[in-house]
Residue frames as a rotation matrix with the C-alpha (Angstrom) as fourth column:
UNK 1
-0.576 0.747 -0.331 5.13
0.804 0.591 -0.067 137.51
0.146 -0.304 -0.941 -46.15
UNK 2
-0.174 0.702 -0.690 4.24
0.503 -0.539 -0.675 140.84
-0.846 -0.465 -0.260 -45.38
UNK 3
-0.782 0.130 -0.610 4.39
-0.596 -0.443 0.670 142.40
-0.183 0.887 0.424 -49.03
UNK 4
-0.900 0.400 -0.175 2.68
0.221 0.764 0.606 139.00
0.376 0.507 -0.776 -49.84
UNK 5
-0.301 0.772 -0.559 -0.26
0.804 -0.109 -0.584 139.85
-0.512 -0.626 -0.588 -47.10
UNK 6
-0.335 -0.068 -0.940 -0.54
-0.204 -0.968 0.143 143.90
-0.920 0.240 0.311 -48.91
UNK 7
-0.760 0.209 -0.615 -0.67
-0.607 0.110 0.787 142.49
0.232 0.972 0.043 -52.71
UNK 8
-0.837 0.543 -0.066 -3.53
0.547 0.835 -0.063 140.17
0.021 -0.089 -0.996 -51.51
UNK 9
0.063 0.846 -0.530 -5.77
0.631 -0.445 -0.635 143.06
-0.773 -0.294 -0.562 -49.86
UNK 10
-0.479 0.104 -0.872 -4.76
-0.611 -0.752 0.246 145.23
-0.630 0.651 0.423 -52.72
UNK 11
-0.938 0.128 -0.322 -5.91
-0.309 0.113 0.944 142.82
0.157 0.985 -0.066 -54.98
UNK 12
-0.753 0.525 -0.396 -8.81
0.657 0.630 -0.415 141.68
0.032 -0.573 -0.819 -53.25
UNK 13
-0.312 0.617 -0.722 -9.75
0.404 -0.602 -0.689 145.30
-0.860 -0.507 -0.062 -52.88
UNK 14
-0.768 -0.103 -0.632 -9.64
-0.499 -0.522 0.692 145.57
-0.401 0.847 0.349 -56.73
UNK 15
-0.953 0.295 -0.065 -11.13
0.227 0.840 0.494 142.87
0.200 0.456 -0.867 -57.56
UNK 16
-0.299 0.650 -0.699 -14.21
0.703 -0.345 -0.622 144.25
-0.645 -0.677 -0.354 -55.00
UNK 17
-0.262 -0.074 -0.962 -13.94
-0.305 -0.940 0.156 147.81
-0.916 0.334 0.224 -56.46
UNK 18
-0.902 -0.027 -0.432 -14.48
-0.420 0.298 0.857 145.88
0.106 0.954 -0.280 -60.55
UNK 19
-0.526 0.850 0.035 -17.59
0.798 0.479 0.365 143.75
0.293 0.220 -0.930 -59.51
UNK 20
-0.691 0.235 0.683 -19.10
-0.174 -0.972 0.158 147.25
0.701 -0.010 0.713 -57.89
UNK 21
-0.959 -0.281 0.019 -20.17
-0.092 0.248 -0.964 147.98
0.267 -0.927 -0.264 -55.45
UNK 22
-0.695 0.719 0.010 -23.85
0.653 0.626 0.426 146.54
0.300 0.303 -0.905 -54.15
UNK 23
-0.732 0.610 0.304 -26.74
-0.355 -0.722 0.594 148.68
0.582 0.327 0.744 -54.87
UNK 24
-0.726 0.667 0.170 -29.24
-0.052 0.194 -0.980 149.34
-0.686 -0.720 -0.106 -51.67
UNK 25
-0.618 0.705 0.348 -32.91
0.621 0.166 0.766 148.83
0.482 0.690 -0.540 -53.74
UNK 26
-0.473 0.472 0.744 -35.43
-0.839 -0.500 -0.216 151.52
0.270 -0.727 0.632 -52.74
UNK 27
-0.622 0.688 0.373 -38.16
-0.077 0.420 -0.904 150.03
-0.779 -0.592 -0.208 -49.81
UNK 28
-0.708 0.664 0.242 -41.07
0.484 0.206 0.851 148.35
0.515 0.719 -0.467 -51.34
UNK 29
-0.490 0.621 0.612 -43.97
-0.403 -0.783 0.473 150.48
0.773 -0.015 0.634 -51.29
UNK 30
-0.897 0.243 0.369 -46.32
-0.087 0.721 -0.687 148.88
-0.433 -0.649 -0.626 -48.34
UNK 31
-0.755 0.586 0.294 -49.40
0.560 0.344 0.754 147.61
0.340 0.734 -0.588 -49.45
UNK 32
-0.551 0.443 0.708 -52.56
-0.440 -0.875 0.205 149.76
0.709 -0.198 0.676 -49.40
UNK 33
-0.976 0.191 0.102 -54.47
0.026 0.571 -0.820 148.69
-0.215 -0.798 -0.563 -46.76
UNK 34
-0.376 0.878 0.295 -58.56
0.724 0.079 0.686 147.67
0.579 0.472 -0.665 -47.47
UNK 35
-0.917 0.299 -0.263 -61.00
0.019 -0.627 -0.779 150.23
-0.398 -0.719 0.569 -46.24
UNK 36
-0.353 0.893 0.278 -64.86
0.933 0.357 0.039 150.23
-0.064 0.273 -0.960 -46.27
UNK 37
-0.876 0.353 0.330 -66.94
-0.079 -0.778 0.623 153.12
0.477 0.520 0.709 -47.38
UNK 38
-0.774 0.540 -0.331 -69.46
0.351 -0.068 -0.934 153.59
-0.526 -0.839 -0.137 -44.21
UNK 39
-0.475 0.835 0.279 -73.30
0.594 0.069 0.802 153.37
0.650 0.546 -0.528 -45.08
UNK 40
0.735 0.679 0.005 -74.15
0.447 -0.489 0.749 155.47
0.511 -0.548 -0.662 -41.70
UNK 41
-0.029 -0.512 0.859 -73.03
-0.465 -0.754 -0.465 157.96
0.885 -0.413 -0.216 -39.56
UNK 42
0.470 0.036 -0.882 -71.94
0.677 0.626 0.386 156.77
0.566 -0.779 0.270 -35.89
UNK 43
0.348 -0.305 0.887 -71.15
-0.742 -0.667 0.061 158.85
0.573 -0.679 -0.458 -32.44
UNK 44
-0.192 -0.541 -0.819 -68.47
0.074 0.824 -0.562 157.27
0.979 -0.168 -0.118 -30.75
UNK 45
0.719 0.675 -0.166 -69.58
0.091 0.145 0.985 156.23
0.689 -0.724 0.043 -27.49
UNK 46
0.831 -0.556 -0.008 -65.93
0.486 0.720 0.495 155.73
-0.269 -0.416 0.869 -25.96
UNK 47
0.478 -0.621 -0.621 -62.64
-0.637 -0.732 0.242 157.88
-0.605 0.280 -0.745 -26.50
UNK 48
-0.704 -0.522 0.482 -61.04
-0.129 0.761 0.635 154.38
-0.699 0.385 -0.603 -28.17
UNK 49
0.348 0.747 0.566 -64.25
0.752 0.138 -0.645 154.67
-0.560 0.650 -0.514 -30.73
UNK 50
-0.947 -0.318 0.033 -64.30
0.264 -0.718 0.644 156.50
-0.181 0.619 0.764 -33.98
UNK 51
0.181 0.904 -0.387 -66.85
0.047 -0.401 -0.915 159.03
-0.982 0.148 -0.116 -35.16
UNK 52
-0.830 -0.393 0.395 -68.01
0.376 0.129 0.918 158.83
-0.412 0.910 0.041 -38.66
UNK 53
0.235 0.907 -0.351 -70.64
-0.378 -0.248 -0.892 159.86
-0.896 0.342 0.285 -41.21
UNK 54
0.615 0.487 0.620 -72.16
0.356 0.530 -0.770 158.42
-0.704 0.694 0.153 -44.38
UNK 55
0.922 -0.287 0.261 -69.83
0.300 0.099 -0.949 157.78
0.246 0.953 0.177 -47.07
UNK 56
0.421 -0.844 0.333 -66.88
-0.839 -0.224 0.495 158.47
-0.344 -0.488 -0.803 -44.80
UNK 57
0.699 -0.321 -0.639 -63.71
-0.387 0.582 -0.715 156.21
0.602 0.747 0.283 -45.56
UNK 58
0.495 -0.537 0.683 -62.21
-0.838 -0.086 0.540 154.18
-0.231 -0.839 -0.492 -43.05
UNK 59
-0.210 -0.730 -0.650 -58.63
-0.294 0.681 -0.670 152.00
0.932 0.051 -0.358 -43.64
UNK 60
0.906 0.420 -0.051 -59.09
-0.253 0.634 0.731 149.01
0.339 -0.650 0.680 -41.68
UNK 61
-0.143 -0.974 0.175 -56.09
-0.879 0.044 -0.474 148.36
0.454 -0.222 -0.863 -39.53
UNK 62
-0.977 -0.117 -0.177 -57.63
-0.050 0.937 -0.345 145.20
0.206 -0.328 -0.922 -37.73
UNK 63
0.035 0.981 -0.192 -60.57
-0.633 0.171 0.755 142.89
0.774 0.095 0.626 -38.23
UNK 64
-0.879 0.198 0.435 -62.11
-0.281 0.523 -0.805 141.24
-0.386 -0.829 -0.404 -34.69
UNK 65
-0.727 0.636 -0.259 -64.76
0.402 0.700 0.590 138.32
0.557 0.324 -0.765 -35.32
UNK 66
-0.522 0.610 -0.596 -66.90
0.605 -0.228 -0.763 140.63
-0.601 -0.759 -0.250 -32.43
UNK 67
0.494 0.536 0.684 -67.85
0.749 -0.663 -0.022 143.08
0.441 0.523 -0.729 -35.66
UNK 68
0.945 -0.051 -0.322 -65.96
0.091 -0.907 0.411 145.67
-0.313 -0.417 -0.853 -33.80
UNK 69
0.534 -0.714 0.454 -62.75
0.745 0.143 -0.652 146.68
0.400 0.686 0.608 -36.20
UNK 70
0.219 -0.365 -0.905 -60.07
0.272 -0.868 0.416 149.12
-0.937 -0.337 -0.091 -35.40
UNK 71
0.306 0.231 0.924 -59.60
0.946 -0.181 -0.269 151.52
0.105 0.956 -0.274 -38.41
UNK 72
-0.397 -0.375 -0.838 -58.14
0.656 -0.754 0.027 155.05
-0.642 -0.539 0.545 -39.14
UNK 73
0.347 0.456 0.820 -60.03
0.816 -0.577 -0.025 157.85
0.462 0.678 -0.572 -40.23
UNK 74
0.661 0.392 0.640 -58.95
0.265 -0.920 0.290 161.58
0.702 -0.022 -0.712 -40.04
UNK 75
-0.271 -0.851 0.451 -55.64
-0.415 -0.320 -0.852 161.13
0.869 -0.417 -0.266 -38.09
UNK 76
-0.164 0.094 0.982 -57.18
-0.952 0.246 -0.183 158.58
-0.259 -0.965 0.049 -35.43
UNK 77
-0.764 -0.320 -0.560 -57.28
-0.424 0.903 0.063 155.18
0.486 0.285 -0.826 -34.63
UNK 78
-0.463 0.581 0.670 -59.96
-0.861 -0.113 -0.497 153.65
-0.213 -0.806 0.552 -32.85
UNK 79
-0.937 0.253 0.240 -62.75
0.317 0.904 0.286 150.97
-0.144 0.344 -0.928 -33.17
UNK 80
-0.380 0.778 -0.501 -65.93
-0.797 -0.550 -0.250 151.26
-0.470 0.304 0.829 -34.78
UNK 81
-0.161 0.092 0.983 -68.57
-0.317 0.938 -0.140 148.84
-0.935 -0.334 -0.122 -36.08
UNK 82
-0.784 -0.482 0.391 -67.90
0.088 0.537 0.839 146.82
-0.614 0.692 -0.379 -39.19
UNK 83
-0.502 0.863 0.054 -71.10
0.679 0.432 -0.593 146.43
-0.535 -0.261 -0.803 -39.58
UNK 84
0.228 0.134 -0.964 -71.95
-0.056 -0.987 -0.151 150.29
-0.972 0.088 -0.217 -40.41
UNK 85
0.265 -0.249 -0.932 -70.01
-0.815 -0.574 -0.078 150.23
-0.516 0.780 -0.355 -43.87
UNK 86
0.778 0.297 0.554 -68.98
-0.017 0.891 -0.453 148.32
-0.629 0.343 0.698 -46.76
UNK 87
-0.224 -0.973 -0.058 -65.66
0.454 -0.157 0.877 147.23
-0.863 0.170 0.477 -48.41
UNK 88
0.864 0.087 -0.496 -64.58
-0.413 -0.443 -0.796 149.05
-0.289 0.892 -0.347 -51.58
């Protein structure tokens, strides 16, 4: 019984070891994220506000029905109005 238990995992592990072993897949890329191409310059009023200027690019990270979006430009997050720029 115990030889019998041994020739099981041995075969078992062959049998494993022949179908090969399963291949991780790389991460899918994430998708790019939309971002609007700003028609005016804006001084953030607020430390939680971005500054921008005309023709600046900001990735939109969340859209709020108030017109006021959070978005990252330039290594910051912040909020800034929608309004101001236009998707690309």
């Amino acid at each position: 019984t115990e030889l019998k238990a041994q020739l099981e995992r041995i075969t078992n592990n062959s049998i494993s070891k022949a179908n090969g072993a399963p291949k991780n897949k790389p991460p899918i890329p994430p998708k790019p994220r939309p971002k609007l191409r700003m028609l005016y310059s804006y001084e953030g009023q607020d430390d939680d506000e971005l500054c921008f200027h005309s023709n600046d690019i900001i990735e939109i990270i969340q859209e709020d029905s108030s017109g006021w979006w959070q978005g990252h430009l330039r290594g910051k997050h912040g909020l800034f109005p929608a309004n101001y720029g236009t998707r690309i």
